[in-house]
NUDO-99752 format. One record per residue (C-alpha): x, y, z. Coordinates in steps of 0.02 Angstrom, whole numbers, plus 50000, padded with zeros to 5 digits. Layout:
# NUDO-99752
XYZ...
This chain:
# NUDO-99752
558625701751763557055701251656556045682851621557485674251557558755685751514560135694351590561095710451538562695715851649563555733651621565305737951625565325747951792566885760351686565895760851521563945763751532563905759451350564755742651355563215731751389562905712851363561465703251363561205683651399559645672551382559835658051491558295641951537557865652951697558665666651794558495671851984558575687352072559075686452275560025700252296558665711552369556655713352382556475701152536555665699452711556355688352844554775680052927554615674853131555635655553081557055665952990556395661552819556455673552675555065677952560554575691152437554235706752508552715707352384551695693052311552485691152112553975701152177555525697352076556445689452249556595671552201556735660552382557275643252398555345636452346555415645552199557065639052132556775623252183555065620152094555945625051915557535615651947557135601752077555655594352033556395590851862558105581651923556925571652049555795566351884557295562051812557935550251933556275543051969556115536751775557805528251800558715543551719560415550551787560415566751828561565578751877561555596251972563175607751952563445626052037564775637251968565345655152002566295665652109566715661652277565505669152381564105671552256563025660852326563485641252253563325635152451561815643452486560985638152304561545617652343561465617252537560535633052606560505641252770559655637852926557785639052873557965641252707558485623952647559245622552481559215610452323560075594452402558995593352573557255599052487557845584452356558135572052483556445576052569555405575452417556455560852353555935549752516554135555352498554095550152336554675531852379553445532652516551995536052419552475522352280553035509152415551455496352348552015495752162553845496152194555715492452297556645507452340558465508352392559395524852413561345524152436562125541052466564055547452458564965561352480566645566952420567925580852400569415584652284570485595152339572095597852235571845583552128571485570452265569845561852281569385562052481568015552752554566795561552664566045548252759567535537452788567695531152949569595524452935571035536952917571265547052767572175537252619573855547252579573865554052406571735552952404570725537252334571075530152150570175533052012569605516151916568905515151727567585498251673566895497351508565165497151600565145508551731566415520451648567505530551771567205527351947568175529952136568875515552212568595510152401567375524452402566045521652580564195520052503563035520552629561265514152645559915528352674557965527152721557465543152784558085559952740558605562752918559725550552895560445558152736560595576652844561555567752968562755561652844562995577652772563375584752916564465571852978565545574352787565465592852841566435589953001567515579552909567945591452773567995607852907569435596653001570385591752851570065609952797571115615152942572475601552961572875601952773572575622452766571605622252622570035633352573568415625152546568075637252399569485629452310568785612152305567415602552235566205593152332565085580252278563695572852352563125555052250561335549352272561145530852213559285526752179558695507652131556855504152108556365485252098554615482552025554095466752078552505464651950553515468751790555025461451842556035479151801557225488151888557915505151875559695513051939559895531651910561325541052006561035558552070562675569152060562555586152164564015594152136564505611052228566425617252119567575626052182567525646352160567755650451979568955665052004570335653152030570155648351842570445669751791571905670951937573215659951912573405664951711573055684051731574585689451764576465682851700577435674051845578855659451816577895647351938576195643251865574995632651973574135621651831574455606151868573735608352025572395617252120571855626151968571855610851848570175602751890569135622051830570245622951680570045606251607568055606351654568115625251548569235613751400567675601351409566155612851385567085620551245567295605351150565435599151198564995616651157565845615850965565265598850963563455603250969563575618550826564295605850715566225608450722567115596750693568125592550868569555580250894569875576251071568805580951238570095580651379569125571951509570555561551574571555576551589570705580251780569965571151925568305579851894568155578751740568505559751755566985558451868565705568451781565915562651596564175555151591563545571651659564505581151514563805575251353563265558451417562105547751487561155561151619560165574851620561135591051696560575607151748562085621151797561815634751906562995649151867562995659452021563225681152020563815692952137563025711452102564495720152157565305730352023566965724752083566575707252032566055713351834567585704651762566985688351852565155690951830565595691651649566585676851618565345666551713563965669851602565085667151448565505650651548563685647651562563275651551388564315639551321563785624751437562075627351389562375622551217562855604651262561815593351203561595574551331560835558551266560065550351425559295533951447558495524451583559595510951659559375493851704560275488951854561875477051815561195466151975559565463251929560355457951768561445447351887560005439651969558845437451793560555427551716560765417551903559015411051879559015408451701560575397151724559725389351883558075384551768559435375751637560305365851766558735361451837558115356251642559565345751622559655336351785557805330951755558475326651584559695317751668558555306951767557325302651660558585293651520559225282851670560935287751659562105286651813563265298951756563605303251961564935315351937563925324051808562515325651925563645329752088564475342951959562745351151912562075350252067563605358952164563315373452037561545374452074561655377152243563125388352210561935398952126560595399652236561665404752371562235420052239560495424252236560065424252421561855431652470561315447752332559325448852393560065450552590561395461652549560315475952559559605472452735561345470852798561855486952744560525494052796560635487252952562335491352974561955509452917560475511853052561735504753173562995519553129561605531053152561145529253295562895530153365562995546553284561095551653349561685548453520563405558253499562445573853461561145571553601562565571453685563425584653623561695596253626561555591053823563465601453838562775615353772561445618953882562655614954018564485622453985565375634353882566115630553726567135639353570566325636353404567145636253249566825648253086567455646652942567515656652766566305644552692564685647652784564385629152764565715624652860565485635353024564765629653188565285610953154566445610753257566105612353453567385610953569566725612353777567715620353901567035610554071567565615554250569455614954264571025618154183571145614954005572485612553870572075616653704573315611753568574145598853440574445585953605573175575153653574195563953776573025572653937571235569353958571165586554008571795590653836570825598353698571715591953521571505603453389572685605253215572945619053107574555632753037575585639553204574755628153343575855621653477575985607553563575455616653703574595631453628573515638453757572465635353911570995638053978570025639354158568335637754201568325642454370566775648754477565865650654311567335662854249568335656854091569925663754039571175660353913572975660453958574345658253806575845648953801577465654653759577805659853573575955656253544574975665953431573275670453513571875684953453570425690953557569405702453471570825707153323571995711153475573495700853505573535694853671574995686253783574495688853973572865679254073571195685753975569595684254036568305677953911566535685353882565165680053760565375682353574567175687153619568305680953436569705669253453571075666153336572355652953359573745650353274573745658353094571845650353032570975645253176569575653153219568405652053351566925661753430566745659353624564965654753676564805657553877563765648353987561745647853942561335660654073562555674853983561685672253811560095677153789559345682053619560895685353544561185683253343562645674453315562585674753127563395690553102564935685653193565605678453010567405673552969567205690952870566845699153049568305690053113569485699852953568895715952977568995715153135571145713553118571025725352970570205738853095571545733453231572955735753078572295753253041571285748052905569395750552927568035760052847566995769752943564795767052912564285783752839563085796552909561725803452846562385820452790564075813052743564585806552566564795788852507566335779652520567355778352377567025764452294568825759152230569115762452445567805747252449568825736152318570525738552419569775737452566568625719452531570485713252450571395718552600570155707852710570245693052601572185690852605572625694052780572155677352816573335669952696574645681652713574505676252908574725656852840575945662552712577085668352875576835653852967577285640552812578755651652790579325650852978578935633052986580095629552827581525639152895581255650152702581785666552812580535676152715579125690152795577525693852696576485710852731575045720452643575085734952570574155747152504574825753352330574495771352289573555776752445574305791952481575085795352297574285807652156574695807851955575345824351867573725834151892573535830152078572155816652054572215800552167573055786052085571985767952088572345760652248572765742252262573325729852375574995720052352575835711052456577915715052508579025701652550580765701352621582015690852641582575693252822584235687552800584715698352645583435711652646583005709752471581195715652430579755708652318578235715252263577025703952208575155708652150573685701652232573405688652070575555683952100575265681052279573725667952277574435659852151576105657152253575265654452405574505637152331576245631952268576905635952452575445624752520575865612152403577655609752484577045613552642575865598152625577375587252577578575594252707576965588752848576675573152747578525565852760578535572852956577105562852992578225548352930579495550753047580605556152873581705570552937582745569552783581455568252667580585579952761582005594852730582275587852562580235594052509580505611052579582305615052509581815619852330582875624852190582895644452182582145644452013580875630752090580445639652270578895648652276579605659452426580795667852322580775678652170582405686352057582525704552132582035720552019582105739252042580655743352162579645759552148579805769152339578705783452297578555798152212578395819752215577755831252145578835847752071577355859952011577815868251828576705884651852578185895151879578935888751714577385899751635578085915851686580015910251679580085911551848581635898351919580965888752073581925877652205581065867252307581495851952461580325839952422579505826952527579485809652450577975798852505577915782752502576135773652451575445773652597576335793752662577865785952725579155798352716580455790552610581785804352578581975822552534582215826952381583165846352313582505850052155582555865652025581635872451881582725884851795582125894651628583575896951533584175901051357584435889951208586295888151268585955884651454586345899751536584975903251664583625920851625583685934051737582405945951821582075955451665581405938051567580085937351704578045937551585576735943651695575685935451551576075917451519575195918451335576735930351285577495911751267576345907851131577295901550979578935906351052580505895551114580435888551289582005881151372582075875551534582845863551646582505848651777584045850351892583835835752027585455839452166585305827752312584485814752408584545817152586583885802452729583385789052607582525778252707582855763452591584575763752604584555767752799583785749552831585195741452728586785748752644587085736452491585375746952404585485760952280584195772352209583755781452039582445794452010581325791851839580255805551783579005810051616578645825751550577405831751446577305822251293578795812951321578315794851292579705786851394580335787851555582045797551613583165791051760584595797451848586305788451837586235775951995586905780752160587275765952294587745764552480587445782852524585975788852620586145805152558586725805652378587095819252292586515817552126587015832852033586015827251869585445841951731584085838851611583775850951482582065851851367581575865251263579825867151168580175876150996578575883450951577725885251141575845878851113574255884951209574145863651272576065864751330575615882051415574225874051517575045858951566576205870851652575105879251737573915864151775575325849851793576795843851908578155832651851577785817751957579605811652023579765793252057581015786752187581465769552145582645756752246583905745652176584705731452241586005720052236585895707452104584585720151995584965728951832584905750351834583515756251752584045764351565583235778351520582335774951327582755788551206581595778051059580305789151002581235804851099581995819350984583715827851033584785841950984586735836450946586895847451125585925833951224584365845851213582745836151258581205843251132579465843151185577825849851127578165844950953576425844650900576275862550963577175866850789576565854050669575765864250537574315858050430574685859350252573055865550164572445854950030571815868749889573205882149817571975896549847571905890050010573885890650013573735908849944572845916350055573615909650196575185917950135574235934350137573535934250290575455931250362576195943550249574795956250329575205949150514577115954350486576945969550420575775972450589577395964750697578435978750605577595992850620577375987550825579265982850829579546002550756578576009550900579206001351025581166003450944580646023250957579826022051127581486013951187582526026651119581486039651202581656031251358583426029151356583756049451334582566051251492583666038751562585236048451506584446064951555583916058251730585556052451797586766067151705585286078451775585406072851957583566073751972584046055852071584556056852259586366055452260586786037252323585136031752271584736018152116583766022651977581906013752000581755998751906580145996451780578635992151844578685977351738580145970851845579395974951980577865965351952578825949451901580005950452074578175952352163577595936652080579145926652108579075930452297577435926552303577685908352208578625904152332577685908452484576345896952396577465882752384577405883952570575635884152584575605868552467576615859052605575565864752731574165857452646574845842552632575155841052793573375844752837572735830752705573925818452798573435822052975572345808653035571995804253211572595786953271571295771553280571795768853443571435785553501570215786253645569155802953713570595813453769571765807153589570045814753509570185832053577572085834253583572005827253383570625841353349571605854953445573175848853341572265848653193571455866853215573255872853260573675868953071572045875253009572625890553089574285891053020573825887052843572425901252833573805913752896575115910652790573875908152630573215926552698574885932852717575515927052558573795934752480573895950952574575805953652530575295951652325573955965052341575135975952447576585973652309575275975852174574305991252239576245998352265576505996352103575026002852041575316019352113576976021552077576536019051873574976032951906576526044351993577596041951840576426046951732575686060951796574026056551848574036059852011574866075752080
């Protein structure tokens, strides 16, 4: 970030840069000090750290302006969850963001101007949250499908039955934020939805009356904090039959829809429609898009390299918006209107009945008619002028109800324990404080005890858990079939609680235990985060990674990806369970880590990945679903879920049943079944270099080193017809294959202890492999119900003009053997011949650009070529002469040596040294297929995470053990080569007479 531009580079591609130039940009990412209060400022002065000050002088001050000239204005924050949107709009702790510094200053203002004008500040706060409008402040119970959206020709779109409240100090606007907060982290809970996927808006209503000039001016301040923007990217990046638009994702999509159309709009295309009406937030913010306000968006970043795709489409997002284009005026109030029309009409009557009186008439009704509707009027005028003070009154009175609640609640605190809740949105934590006093406790969804401690959420009980605070002691004692985590452990026996100890209840709720004032010291809370609380289970799951030392190397950063994905979804794989148990769907959701243990042709790690396996646990069929597939489900699943509670809570049983039994082709629990990939190994080609045949019992992993099954495999050289080579075909140098015929082939004979199969018996398997330059995939014919199959399947390729690329593939390159599972109700996988050329035997060619000549374009080109080959074979015949005549020779010596008897009677004849050689080579190929294993093993031996002092030791005595084993048999194998080499050495020198 330079001035006011911003260039972002493609973390794969150093080349692929963009640049953006935006009003102002802010960096916070780094270059900060925390001072003595907690606030941060730039480690330097004119350091490129922008604080809170900073970005609200440029942005602030200008929307306050606005609103005090009788302008609308508007404040919007967009990006990716955790970016920074909260912190921008809200802040945290000390460092107080856009809406409380706005509130302050705006109060200050009205103070300092209280002589030349009549202030009134109204403030509201609301949330939509799939669709439905919610009101934040509401004291009365939540309306059931959210509040209604109304349309005037005046006042445009607005929210009906929405609470406004009156405001005249911003400590009074704090509280209310605070109280919407608590609001929205309960509903949060009960309704298990994520804050980052709604939109929260916070209304500021300012009227000015100036008295003098007889002018008043409304402006509305909209603050509005949207939901994260990756949702938007999600739900349409991959293909799935359930999409989620008309939903959770609809509000983003439509407000993207908008900004395009304003955006084309204001370049001078020529635009039809502007969807506004097709959302609830779009509905409510027309006037701030391409209407009557002034807006300023925020488009938040995250620096991580991970988040490049989102970074990206946020600043295109942002790019676009800022080409929008808003007429704003200042507006006159429609109730000073009201008033001005009231007394006009007052000053006519008046008129008229003086009229009235001085002609002499005695037109009584008349008068009785006139006068009725003057005092009608006046009573208008004095009912609007008090209405004000009433509110206001009414508003103080709530206040201080609300002051003395948490003067209450801040007395507990100093005197008794309590859990506090945190939440994934930082702005949402600590609101909710729930004390444990001296005593027993129930904690739970009953609240029929007044020793009962009423809390809602996925998988609470009725009676979920209890707790005891005796002799200043608290512990925490579950109920049966309750779901309770201390400290990523789960627990089910009598646990004593200490401070800063991490509670999870249920599948969502979570909770840090604050002990009694004496146990707590200086301690900093902060970093006990609901992403604390995640890795926290990930590390009790196995999943953790360690901080790095100083002489150590970095993490992998693709390690950091999975791992920061893994995190994020355990929580909502954890709800996913519990809607699924609660809706009787019979389905089980884990993670899992795709690839983590698996390696392509050459040996290299694969990307890793998270997805997510589900089962049916009454049929055993199997899903996969990506990470994208599984949040988008998981919002349709909350959607029934949120019907199935609705019609509960209406005493509708058989409603209730009917919302969560879907149509198949409807449920979001269930999937059509596919072929699913089990894992893979690897059969190494180097012996295919020196037509050497190789068998082999392979291990196949699973992605995350699960042994799946064991695989026999062969590679057998052979001849064009299929017969297999013998000894004598053995190369000592693989380049002899240069521009010669290679045939070989893949024999795959049986599948022993497939795992797959083992857990139920209505599976089947294939294996798929790709060789070379083979562009499609091969199977196996399918096998079913056996756990150890024999396969008995023959593949046979053949490379007609061997090239020097084909020769080190071999000797560089496994064939990477995939073990997929079938099941039933899934097609077989078909092997694709397109693009694949065959023999009329069934041969398989490869390496057919190893013999793709290039035609040269000039005949003396042509010409000489022809030369140089004519020369080249008249070399090849003159060698093949000498070596005919050296075989003859050798023959006769043959011929001489056994009618001779120079042999030992009962003794073979030696065999060549060439032969010799090759048999040496072949034993020792196979001794390093052995080591390979070994190695393996090694790579895979980790220690377990639960492994105390002692596990330490007895894992590093294990693991030298191996160490051991693997440098003896890779010296063996070594040492036996040179012994067989240096053997045969000698016995060449012998035979020719060097030595004597």
């Amino acid at each position: 970030m330079a001035s006011s531009s911003i260039t972002i580079q493609d973390p794969r591609n150093a080349h692929n840069r963009r640049s953006f130039c935006f009003d102002y940009t802010y960096w916070s990412h780094s270059g900060f000090v925390q001072d003595r209060s907690g606030l941060y400022l730039p480690e330097e002065p004119g350091g490129r750290y922008a604080d809170q000050a900073s970005v609200f002088q440029d942005l602030g001050e200008g929307i306050l302006e606005n609103a005090v000239q009788g302008y609308n204005a508007t404040l919007l924050a967009y990006g990716q969850t955790g970016s920074g949107k909260s912190y921008s709009m809200m802040g945290y702790g000390p460092n107080k963001g856009l809406v409380p510094t706005l509130c302050n200053r705006l109060f200050e203002a009205i103070r300092e101007n209280q002589d030349t004008r009549q202030c009134q500040v109204f403030f509201s706060m609301l949330e939509i949250y799939n669709e439905q409008v919610i009101d934040l402040l509401s004291r009365g119970s939540r309306t059931p499908g959210g509040l209604r959206i109304r349309e005037e020709l005046q006042r445009g779109f607005y929210v009906e039955g929405i609470r406004t409240v009156p405001c005249d100090s911003a400590p009074q606007v704090e509280q209310l934020v605070e109280q919407g907060t608590r609001t929205r982290t309960t509903a949060a809970t009960h309704m298990n939805a994520n804050s980052s996927r709604s939109h929260m808006l916070i209304i500021l209503q300012l009227k000015q009356i100036f008295s003098k000039e007889s002018i008043t001016k409304q402006s509305n301040i909209n603050l509005v904090d949207l939901a994260g923007s990756e949702r938007q990217r999600a739900s349409g990046s991959e293909a799935d039959r359930l999409k989620e638009g008309t939903a959770i994702n609809l509000s983003l999509t439509t407000l993207g829809n908008v900004i395009s159309a304003l955006a084309d709009m204001a370049v001078g295309k020529k635009v039809v429609h502007i969807p506004y009406r097709d959302s609830v937030l779009t509905k409510l913010l027309q006037s701030a898009l391409g209407g009557n306000s002034r807006t300023v968006m925020i488009a938040t970043l995250s620096p991580a390299d991970i988040c490049y795709e989102e970074s990206l489409s946020t600043l295109r997002y942002a790019e676009r918006a800022k080409r929008i284009q808003n007429r704003a005026v200042v507006n006159e109030s429609p109730t000073e209107r009201l008033v001005k029309e009231l007394k006009a009409e007052n000053a006519r009557l008046l008129q008229r009945l003086s009229r009235l009186g001085q002609e002499g008439r005695r037109a009584d009704d008349e008068t009785k008619e006139l006068r009725q509707l003057l005092t009608h009027n006046e009573l208008q005028i004095r009912a609007i002028q008090t209405l004000w003070e009433q509110h206001l009154q009414e508003a103080l009175k709530d206040w201080e109800q609300q002051y003395a609640s948490i003067t209450q609640e801040r007395r507990m605190m100093q005197m008794h324990p309590y859990i506090l809740n945190i939440n994934e949105d930082a702005q949402l934590s600590g609101v909710v404080k729930l004390f444990i006093q001296e005593g027993e406790w129930e904690i739970g969804l009953s609240d029929s005890s007044s020793r009962s401690i009423p809390i809602k959420g996925l998988g609470i009980q009725e009676r979920h858990a209890v707790f005891r605070n005796e002799q200043r002691r608290v512990s925490l004692t579950p109920m049966a079939e309750s779901k309770v985590i201390v400290n990523g452990n789960s627990v089910s026996q009598t646990t004593e609680l200490q401070h800063l100890d991490r509670l999870i209840l249920g599948s969502n709720c979570t909770y840090l235990f604050i002990g009694y004032p004496s146990e707590r010291g200086g301690d900093d809370w902060s970093r006990y985060d609901y992403d604390y609380f995640q890795s926290e289970l990930a590390a009790a799951e196995g999943i953790h990674l360690g901080e790095s030392s100083a002489g150590s190397s970095q993490t992998d950063p693709s390690l950091l990806a999975v791992f920061y994905d893994y995190v994020k979804l355990m929580p909502m794989v954890a709800e996913a369970n519990q809607m699924s148990q609660e809706l009787n769907k019979g389905v089980e959701f884990r993670l899992e880590i795709k690839n983590l243990a698996l390696s392509d042709s050459k040996g290299h790690d694969l990307e890793k990945e998270i997805v997510v396996r589900v089962t049916s646990l009454e049929s055993k069929q199997v899903w996969m679903w990506s990470k994208a597939k599984f949040v988008n489900r998981k919002f349709l699943m909350e959607e029934v879920y949120q019907q199935y509670q609705a019609e509960r809570s209406r005493d509708n049983t058989r409603e209730a049943l009917c919302a969560a039994a879907l149509p198949r082709d409807k449920d979001p629990f269930w999937d059509p079944v596919g072929p699913l990939l089990l894992g893979s190994a690897h059969l190494w080609l180097q012996s295919l270099a020196f037509r050497i045949a190789l068998e082999e019992q392979l291990e196949v992993l699973g992605s995350e080193g699960t042994e799946e099954a064991i695989l026999q495999a062969q590679l057998v050289p052979c001849t064009s017809t299929g017969l297999p080579l013998g000894e004598d075909d053995i190369l000592i140098d693989p380049s002899e294959l240069l521009g010669r015929r290679l045939d070989f082939q893949l024999v795959l004979e049986q599948c022993c202890g497939l795992r797959w199969i083992r857990e139920a018996r209505n599976r089947g398997v294939q294996i798929g492999f790709r060789l070379f330059d083979c562009s499609q995939p091969l199977y196996t014919p399918a096998v079913w119900h056996n756990v150890n199959p024999l396969l008995d399947h023959r593949v046979h390729f053949a490379s007609l003009h061997t090239s020097q690329h084909l020769l080190d593939y071999l000797q560089s390159s496994a064939v990477v053997l995939e073990l997929w599972g079938l099941q039933e109700g899934c097609t077989d996988l078909m092997s694709s011949l397109e693009g694949v050329r065959m023999t009329t035997e069934g041969i398989f060619i490869i390496d057919e650009a190893g013999h793709t000549a290039t035609v040269p374009e000039d005949s003396s080109e042509l010409s000489c070529s022809v030369r140089a080959l004519q020369q080249d074979l008249e070399e090849l015949k003159s060698v093949n002469a000498s070596l005919r005549k050296e075989n003859h020779t050798l023959r006769e010596q043959l011929n001489m040596a056994r009618s001779g008897g120079e042999c030992v009677r009962g003794r073979a004849v030696r065999p060549s040294c060439d032969a010799e050689f090759a048999r040496a080579l072949k034993v020792f190929y196979h001794s390093m297929t052995s080591v390979r294993g070994q190695l393996q093993r090694l790579r895979r031996h980790r220690p377990s995470e639960e492994s105390d002092l002692l596990g330490l030791r007895l894992f590093v005595d294990e693991h030298g053990r191996l160490l051991r084993d693997f440098s003896e048999q890779l010296e063996q194998s070594v040492t036996s080569l040179k012994q067989d080499v240096a053997a045969i050495v000698r016995r060449k020198r012998e035979r020719s007479g060097i030595w004597s």
